[in-house]
C-alpha positions in Angstrom: -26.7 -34.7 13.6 -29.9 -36.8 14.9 -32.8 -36.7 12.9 -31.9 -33.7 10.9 -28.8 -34.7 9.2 -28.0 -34.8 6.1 -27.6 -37.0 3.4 -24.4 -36.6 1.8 -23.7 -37.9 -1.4 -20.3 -40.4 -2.1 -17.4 -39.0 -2.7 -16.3 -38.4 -6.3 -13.9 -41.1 -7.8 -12.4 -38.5 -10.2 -9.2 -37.0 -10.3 -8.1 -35.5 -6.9 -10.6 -37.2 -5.4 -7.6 -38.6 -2.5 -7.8 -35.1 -1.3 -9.9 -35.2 1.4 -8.2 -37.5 3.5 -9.9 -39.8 6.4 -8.4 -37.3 8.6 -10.3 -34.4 7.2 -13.8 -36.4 7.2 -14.0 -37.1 10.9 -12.8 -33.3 11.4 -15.4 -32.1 9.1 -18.2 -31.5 11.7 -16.1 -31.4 14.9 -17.9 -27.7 15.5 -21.1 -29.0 14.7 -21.2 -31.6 17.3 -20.8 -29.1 20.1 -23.5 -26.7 18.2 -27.1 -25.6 19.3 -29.4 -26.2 17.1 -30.2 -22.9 16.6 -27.6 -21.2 13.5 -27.0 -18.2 14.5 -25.5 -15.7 17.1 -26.4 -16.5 21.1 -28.9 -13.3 21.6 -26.6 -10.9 19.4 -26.0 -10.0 16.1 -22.1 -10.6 15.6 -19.8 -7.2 14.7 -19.1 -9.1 11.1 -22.8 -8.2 10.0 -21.9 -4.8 9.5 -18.4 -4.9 7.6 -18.2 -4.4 4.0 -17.4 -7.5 2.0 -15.8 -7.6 -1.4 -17.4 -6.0 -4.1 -16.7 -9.2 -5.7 -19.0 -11.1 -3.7 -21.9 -8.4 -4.1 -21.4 -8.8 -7.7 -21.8 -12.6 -7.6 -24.7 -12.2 -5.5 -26.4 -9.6 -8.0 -25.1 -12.4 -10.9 -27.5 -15.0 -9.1 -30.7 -12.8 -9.5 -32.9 -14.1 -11.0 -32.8 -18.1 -10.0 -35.0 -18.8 -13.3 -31.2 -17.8 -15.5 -29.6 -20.5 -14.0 -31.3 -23.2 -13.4 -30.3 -26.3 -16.0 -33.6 -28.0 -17.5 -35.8 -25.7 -19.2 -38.9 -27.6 -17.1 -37.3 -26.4 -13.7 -37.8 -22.9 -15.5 -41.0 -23.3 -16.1 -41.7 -24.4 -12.7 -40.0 -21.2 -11.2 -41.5 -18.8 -13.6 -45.1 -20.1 -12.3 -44.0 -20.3 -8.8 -45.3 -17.6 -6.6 -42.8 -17.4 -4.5 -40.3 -16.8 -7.3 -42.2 -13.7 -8.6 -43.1 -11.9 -5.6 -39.1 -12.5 -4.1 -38.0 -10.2 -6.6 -40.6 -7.4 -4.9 -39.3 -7.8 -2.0 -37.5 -4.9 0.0 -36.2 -5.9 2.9 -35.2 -9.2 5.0 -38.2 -9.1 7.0 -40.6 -9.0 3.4 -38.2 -12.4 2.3 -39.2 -14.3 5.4 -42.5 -13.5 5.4 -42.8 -14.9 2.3 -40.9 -17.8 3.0 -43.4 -18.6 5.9 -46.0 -18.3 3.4 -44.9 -20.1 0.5 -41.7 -22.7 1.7 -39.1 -22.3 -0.9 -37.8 -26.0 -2.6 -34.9 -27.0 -2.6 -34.2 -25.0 -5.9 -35.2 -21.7 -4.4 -33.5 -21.7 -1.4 -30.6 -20.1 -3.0 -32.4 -17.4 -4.2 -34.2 -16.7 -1.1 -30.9 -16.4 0.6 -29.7 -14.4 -2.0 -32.3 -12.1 -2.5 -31.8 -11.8 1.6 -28.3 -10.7 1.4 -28.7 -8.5 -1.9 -31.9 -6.1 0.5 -29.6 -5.6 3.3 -26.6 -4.7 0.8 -28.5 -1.6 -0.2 -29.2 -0.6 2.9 -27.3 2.5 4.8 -25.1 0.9 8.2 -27.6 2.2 10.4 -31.1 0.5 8.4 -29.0 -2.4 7.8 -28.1 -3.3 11.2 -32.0 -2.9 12.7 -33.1 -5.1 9.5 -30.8 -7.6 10.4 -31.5 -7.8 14.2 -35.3 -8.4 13.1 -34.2 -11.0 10.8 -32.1 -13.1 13.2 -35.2 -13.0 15.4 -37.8 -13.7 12.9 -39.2 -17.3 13.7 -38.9 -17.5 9.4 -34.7 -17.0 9.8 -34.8 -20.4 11.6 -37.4 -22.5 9.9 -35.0 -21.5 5.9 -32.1 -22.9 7.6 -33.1 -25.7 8.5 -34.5 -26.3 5.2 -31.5 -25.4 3.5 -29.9 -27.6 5.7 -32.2 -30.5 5.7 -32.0 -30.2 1.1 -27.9 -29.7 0.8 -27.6 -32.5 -0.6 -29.9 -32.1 -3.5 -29.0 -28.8 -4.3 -26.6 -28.0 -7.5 -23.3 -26.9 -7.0 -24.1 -23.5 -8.0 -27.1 -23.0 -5.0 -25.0 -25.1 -2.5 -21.8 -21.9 -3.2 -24.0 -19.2 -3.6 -25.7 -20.5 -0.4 -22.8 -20.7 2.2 -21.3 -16.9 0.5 -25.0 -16.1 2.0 -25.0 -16.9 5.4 -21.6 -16.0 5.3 -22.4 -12.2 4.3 -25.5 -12.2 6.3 -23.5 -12.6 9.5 -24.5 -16.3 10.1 -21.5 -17.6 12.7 -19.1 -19.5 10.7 -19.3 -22.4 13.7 -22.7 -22.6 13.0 -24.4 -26.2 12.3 -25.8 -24.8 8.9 -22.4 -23.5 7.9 -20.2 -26.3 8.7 -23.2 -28.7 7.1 -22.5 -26.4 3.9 -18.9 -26.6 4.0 -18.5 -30.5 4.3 -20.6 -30.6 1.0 -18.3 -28.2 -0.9 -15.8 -30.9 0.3 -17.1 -33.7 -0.5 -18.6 -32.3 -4.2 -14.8 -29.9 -5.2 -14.0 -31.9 -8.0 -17.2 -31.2 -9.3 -17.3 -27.5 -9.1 -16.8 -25.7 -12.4 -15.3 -22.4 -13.0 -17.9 -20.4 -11.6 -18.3 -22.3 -8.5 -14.6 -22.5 -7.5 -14.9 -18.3 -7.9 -17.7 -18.2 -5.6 -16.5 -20.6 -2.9 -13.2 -19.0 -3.2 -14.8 -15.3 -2.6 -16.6 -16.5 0.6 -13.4 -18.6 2.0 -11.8 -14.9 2.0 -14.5 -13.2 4.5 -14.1 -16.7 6.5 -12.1 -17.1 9.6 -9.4 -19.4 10.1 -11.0 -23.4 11.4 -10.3 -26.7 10.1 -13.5 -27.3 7.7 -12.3 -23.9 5.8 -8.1 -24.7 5.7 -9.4 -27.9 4.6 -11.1 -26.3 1.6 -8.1 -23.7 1.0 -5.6 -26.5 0.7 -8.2 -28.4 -1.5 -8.8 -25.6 -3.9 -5.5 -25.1 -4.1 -4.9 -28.1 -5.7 -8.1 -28.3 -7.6 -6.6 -24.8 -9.2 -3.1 -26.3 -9.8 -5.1 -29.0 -11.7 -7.1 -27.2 -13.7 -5.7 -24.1 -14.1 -4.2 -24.3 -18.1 -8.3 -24.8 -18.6 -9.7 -21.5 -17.1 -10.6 -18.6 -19.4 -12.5 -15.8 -17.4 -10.0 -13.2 -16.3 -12.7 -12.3 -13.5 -12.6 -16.1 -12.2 -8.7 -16.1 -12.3 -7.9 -13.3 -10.3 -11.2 -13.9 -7.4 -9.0 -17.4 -7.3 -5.5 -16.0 -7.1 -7.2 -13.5 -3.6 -8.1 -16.3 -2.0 -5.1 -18.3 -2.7 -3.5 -15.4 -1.1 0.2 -14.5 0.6 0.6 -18.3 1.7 0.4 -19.9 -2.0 3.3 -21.4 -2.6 5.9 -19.3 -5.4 5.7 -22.5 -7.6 2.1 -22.3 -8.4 2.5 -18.0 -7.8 4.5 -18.4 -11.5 1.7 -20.7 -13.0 -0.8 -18.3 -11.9 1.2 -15.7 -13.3 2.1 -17.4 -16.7 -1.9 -18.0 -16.5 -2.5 -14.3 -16.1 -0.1 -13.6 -19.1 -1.6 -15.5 -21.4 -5.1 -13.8 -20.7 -3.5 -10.4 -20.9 -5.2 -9.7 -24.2 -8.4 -9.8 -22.2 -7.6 -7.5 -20.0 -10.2 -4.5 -19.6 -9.6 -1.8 -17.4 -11.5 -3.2 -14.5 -10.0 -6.2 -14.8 -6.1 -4.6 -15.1 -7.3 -2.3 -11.9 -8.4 -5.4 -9.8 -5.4 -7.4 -11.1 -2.9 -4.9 -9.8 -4.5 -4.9 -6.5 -4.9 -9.0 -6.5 -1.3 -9.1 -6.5 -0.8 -6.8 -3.4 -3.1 -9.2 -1.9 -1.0 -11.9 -2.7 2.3 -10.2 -1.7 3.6 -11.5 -5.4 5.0 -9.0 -7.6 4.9 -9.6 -11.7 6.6 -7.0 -13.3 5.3 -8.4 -16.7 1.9 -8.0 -15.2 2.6 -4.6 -14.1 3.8 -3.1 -17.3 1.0 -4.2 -18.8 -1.6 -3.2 -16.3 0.1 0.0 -15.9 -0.2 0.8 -19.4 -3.9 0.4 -19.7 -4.7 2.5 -16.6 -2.7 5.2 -18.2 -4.3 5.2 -21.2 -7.5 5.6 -19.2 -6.9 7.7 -16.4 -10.0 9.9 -17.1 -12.5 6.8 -16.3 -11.2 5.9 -13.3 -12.9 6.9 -10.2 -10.9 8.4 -7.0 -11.2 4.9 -5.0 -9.9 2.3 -7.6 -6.9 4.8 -8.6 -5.9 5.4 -5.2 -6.4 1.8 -4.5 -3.7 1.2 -7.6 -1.3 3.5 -6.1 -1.6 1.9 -2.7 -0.7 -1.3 -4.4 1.8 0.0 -6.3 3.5 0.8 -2.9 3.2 -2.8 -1.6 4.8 -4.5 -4.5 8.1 -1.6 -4.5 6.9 -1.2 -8.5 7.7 2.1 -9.7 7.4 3.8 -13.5 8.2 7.1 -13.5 6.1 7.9 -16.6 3.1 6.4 -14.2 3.5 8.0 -12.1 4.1 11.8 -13.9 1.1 10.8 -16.0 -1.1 10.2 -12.6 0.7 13.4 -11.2 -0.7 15.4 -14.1 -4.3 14.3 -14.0 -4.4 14.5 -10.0 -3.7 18.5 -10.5 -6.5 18.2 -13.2 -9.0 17.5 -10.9 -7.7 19.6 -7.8 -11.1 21.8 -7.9 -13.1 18.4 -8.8 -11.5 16.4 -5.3 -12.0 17.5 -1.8 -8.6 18.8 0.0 -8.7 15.1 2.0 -8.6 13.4 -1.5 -5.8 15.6 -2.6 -3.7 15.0 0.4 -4.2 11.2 0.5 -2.7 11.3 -2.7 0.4 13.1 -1.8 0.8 10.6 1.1 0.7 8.1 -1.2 3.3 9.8 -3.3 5.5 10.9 -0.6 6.3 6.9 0.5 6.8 5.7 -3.0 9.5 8.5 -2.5 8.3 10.1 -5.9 8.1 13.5 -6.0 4.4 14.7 -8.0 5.7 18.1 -9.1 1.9 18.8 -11.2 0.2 17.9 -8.0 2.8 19.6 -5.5 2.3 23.0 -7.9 -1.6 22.5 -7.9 -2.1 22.0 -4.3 0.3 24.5 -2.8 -1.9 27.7 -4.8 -5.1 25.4 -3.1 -3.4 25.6 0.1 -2.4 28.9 0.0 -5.7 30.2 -1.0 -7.1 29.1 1.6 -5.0 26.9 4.4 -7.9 27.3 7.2 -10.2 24.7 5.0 -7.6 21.7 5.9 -8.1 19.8 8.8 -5.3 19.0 11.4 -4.7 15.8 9.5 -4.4 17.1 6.3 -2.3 20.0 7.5 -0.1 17.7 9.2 0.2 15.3 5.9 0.8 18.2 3.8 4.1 19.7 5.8 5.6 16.1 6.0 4.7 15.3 2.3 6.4 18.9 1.0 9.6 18.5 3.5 10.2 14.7 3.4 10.4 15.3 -0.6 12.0 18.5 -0.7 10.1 20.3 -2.9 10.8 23.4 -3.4 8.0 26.3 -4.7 10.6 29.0 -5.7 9.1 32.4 -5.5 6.1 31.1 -3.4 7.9 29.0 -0.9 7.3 31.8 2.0 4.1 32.3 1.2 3.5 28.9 1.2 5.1 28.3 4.3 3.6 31.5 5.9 0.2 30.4 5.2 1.0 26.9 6.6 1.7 28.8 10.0 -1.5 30.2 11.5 -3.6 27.3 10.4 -1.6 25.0 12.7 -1.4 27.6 15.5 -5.2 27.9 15.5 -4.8 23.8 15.6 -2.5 24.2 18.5 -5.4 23.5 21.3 -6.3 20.1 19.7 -2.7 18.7 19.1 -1.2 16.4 20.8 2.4 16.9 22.2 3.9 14.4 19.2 2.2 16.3 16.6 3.3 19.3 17.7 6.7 17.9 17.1 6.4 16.6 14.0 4.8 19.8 12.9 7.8 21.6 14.3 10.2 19.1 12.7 9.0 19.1 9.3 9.3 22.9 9.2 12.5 22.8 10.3 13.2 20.8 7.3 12.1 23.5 4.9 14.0 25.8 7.0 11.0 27.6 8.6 11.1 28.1 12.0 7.6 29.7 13.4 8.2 31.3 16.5 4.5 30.3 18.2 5.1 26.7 17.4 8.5 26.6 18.6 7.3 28.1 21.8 4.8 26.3 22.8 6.9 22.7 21.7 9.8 24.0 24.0 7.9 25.0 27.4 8.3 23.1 30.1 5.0 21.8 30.5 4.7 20.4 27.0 8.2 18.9 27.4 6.9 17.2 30.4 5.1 14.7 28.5 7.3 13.3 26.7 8.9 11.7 29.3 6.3 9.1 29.4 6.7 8.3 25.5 6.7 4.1 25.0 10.4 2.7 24.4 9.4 1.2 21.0 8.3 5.0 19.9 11.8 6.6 21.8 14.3 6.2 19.3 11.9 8.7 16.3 11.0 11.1 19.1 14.8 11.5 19.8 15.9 12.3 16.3 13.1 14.4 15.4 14.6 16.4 19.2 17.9 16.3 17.2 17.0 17.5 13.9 15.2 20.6 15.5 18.1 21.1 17.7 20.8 20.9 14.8 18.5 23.6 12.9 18.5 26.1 15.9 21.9 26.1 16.8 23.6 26.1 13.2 20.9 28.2 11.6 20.5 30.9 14.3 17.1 31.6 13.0 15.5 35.2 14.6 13.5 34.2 17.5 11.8 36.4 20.4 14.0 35.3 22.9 16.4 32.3 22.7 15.4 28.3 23.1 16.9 25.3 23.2 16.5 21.6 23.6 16.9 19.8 27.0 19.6 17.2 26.9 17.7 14.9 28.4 15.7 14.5 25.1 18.2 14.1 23.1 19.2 10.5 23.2 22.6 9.3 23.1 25.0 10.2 20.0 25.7 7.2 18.1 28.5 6.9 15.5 25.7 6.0 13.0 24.6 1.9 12.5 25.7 2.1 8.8 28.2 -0.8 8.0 31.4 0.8 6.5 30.9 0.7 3.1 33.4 -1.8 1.1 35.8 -1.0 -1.0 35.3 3.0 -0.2 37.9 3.3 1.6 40.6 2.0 -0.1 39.4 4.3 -3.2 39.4 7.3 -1.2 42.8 6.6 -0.6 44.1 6.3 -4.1 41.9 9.3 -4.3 43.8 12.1 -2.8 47.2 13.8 -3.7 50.2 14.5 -1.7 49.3 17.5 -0.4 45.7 16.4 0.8 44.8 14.9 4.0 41.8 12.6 4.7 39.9 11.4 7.7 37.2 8.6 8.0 33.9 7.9 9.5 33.8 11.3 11.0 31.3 12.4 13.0 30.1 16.3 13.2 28.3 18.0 15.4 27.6 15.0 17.0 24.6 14.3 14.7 26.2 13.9 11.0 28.3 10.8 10.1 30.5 12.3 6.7 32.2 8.8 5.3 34.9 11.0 4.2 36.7 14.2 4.7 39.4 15.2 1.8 41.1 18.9 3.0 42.7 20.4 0.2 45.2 23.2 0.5 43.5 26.1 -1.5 45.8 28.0 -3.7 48.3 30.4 -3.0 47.1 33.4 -4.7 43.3 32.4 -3.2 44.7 31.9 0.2 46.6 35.1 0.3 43.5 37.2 -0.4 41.7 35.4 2.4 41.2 36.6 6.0 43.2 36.0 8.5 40.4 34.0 10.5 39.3 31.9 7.2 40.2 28.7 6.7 43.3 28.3 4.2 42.3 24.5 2.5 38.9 23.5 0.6 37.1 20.5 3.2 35.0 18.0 0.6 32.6 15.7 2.8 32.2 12.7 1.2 29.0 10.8 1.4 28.1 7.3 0.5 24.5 6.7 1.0 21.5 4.6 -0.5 19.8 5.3 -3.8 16.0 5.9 -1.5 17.7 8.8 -0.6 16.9 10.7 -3.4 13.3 11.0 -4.9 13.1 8.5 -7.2 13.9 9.0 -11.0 15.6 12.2 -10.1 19.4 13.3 -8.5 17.0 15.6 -5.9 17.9 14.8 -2.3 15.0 13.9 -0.3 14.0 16.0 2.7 16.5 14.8 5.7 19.5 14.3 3.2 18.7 17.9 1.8 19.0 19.2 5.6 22.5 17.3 5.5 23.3 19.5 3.1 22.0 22.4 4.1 24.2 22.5 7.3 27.5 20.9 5.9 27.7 24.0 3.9 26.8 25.8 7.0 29.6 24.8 8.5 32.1 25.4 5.9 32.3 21.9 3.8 31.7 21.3 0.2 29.3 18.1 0.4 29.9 15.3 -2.4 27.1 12.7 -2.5 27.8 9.5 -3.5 25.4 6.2 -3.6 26.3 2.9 -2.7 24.3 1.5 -6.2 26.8 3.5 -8.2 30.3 2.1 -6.8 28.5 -1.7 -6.6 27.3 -1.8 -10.3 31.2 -1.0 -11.8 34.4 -3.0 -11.9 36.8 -2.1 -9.1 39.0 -0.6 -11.3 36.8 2.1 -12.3 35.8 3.0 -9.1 38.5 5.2 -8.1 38.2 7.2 -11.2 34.7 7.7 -10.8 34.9 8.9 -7.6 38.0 11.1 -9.0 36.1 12.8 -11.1 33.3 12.8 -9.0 35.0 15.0 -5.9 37.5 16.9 -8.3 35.3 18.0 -11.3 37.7 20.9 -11.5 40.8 18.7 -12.9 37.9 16.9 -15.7 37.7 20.1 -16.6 41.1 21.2 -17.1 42.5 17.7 -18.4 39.4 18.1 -21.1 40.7 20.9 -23.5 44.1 19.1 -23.1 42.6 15.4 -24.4 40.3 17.5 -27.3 43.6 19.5 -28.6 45.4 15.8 -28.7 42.5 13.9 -30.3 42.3 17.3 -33.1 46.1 16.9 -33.8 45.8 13.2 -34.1 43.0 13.5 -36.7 44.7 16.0 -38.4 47.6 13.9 -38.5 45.9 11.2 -40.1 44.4 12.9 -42.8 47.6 14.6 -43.7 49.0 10.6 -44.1 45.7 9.6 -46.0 46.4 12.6 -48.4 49.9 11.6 -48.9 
């Protein structure tokens, strides 16, 4: 590094000191070697200037403010307190007011931090646009060169705490990570880890998460890991915990994933609602789900549901997706105070919610109640977006508005029509499909999906996007021909976007058949895997003659045995916590009783979680409810005579 390089102290001799490895020292500066000497971007600010960081590291960065609380001899106070640099950096408003100071009065080594600090904290508060001119006259102030190199030049004296709060810096100010300065930074974090306390493992860690992928900052990662391993059974700020466990990240190993949970437990008590909100969402970061951790998170956010803010609770529920945790109490509780503050949120905050909803596959019935008299008040206010979330979110979980459902559906109708000009030809279809899950069936829509010149374009849809286009075709196909709905003049689907029919890619399920079989009586017939309409795959269809006296009243032309489809299908068809189909399997329905069958739903969970033996009674009394029925009064009469029985002995 020539005449500006650094003096680096020796490496620690205390535990974990064999970390850093002779390979990881001549690595250490590899990008510097090939660096300018200028720190920065080649004529440009880079694009990371402008992205938001965590609100983590803006809160460490406002924790560092003022230097004079943190420095560790009480004469280095003083010293600050006097200095003039110190008391006008805390008037300053902007970058460009920091580095003319800084040209006026050169920081020490001891108030470098803060200047780099106080840099970072101005152009926080600035709006995007303010924020990126402030920046560009930083990068080219003469000042922004002449602080780095001092920083640079004084790394090694600095504290631990300045050297971290340093780097996260230059690292939020936009500084290229490949820089000389950064790099000269990182190999002192290296060489002084063992050294860092709690606080300064929490602020490294929050700038190694903004940092791209190089050696100097795996090196660092792996290091911290073990540091943390090491010293985890001594931390005891919850806020220091989970900043740790995000930067560990998806990649930590599920060994110390189970420490770091165990940790997390034992804290648990400490737990404020900040820290369970930020703990649910460290955990999606980390792809690790705790349901220990979750309960009790969970239960603090619902006991506080009225101080949380729009962002952090959809943020929860987002998370709540990514770790597959459900509660239906949660969730109900979250439900209810969404529809609270229907006329409080804007219609964009409402739906987001719903979407949110609809792929946990719960259904929000105080939300879906609220929003619909929103919607129908006045469905013009939604955007196409919205419009579009709201018809998948109400089909996909079948909910159903009773006496308002067609006015709900007829108010959802000319606010998409008078969309129709900016859709796109797959919106338009998914528009048309989700209707035709509710069984609505706008003739304007249906139109203008089925001409020839809208068809035309999907012809050019992307293989990896074919399949979903195809079945969507299907569904609305299927609902035209077997409902018959009243249309201006009659249309169909081309064949030629249709696919191929495909006997369904579901495994047969085991054991299913052979129960079936021990199922049916004599005088029933069954048949297997059988495929309707060339769209609907029935697992099994039981006929059973129908009575004589019934089937002597029938007509001639009606059928003269009961058909029972039988259907074995997965528990995520349903919405969950509730026996209420979801939106494709209640269209299933829908048109097997069209066409003249029974439907008997089944799920795979049910027949896996009880002994064989059972199985074929369950499913007994499952398809023939009629002959639990009978059989009852016949068992109650037998257990009364039996009793009576006994008491008559007991008397005796």
């Amino acid at each position: 590094m020539g005449e500006t390089s650094t003096k680096y102290t020796s490496f620690p001799t205390q535990q974990l000191a064999h970390i850093w490895t002779t390979r990881h020292r001549q690595t250490c500066l590899e990008s510097s070697l090939v660096s300018s000497v200028r720190f920065y971007s080649k004529g440009t600010i880079p694009s990371e200037v402008l992205e938001e960081k965590e609100p983590l590291s803006s809160a460490l960065l406002v924790s560092s403010l003022p230097d004079d609380d943190q420095s560790e001899e009480t004469t280095s106070k003083e010293i600050q307190r006097a200095s003039p640099l110190m008391d006008r950096l805390k008037r300053c408003g902007s970058p460009s007011d920091v580095l003319e100071l800084t040209s006026q009065y050169p920081p020490t080594y001891k108030q470098i931090s803060s200047c780099l600090t106080h840099l970072c904290f101005c152009s926080k508060k600035m709006s995007n646009d303010n924020r990126r001119y402030e920046l560009q006259l930083m990068f080219e102030h003469p000042g922004f060169d002449i602080l780095l190199q001092n920083a640079m030049k004084n790394v090694g004296q600095m504290r631990n705490e300045d050297v971290t709060y340093s780097v996260l810096s230059m690292v939020n100010l936009g500084v290229p990570q490949g820089s000389r300065v950064i790099q000269t930074f990182l190999r002192t974090c290296q060489e002084n880890l063992n050294n860092f306390d709690e606080k300064n493992l929490s602020i490294l860690a929050s700038c190694l998460q903004n940092m791209e992928q190089s050696n100097n900052t795996d090196a660092l990662k792996e290091g911290l890991r073990m540091v943390v391993e090491a010293r985890l059974p001594g931390i005891k700020n919850v806020m220091a915990l989970q900043t740790t466990m995000r930067m560990l990240g998806k990649d930590t190993p599920l060994g110390l994933k189970r420490k770091l949970e165990a940790k997390a437990l034992s804290m648990s008590d400490q737990f404020s609602l900040p820290n369970s909100q930020h703990m649910i969402t460290t955990m999606a970061t980390m792809e690790f789900s705790s349901k220990p951790l979750l309960d009790i998170c969970s239960k603090k956010i619902q006991e506080n549901l009225n101080g949380i803010p729009f962002n952090l609770l959809f943020k929860a529920m987002q998370s709540y997706r990514e770790l597959h945790y459900r509660d239906v109490e949660l969730f109900t509780r979250i439900s209810e105070h969404c529809a609270s503050m229907i006329d409080i949120w804007s219609k964009k905050q409402v739906a987001l919610f719903l979407s949110v909803y609809e792929r946990l596959a719960f259904c929000p019935d105080a939300l879906m109640e609220a929003f619909a008299g929103k919607v129908i008040e006045n469905p013009k206010a939604l955007t196409l977006k919205d419009l579009l979330c709201v018809v998948k979110v109400y089909s996909t979980l079948n909910y159903d508005l009773q006496h308002r459902q067609q006015q709900f559906l007829d108010s959802l109708t000319p606010a998409l029509v008078s969309y129709l000009p900016e859709m796109s030809s797959f919106e338009l279809l998914k528009a048309v499909y989700h209707l035709c899950l509710l069984g609505h069936f706008p003739p304007v829509l249906l139109e203008h999906l089925l001409q020839s010149s809208t068809l035309e374009k999907f012809k050019s849809t992307l293989p990896r996007f074919l399949g979903n286009q195809e079945r969507m075709f299907q569904t609305v196909k299927m609902c035209l021909h077997l409902e018959r709905p009243l249309l201006p003049r009659p249309l169909a689907v081309p064949p030629s976007l249709l696919g191929a029919s495909v006997l369904g890619g579901r495994a047969v399920i085991p054991g299913l058949s052979q129960c079936l079989e021990s199922v049916i009586e004599a005088d029933m017939t069954l048949q297997e895997r059988v495929l309707l309409e060339g769209f609907y795959l029935i697992d099994g269809v039981i006929a059973k003659p129908l009575p004589s006296h019934l089937s002597e009243t029938e007509s001639s032309g009606a059928e003269s045995s009961r058909r029972i489809a039988v259907v074995c299908l997965l528990s995520s068809s349903f919405c969950y916590g509730t026996s209420k189909p979801r939106g494709i399997l209640a269209l299933k329905i829908r048109h097997l009783k069209t066409l003249g069958y029974d439907p008997v739903l089944v799920t795979e969970q049910e027949l896996q979680s009880m002994p064989e033996e059972k199985r074929t009674d369950f499913l007994k009394d499952r398809i023939f409810p009629e002959l639990r029925s009978e059989t009852q009064p016949e068992a109650e009469q037998l257990d009364k005579n039996t009793n009576q029985e006994s008491q008559t002995v007991q008397s005796t």
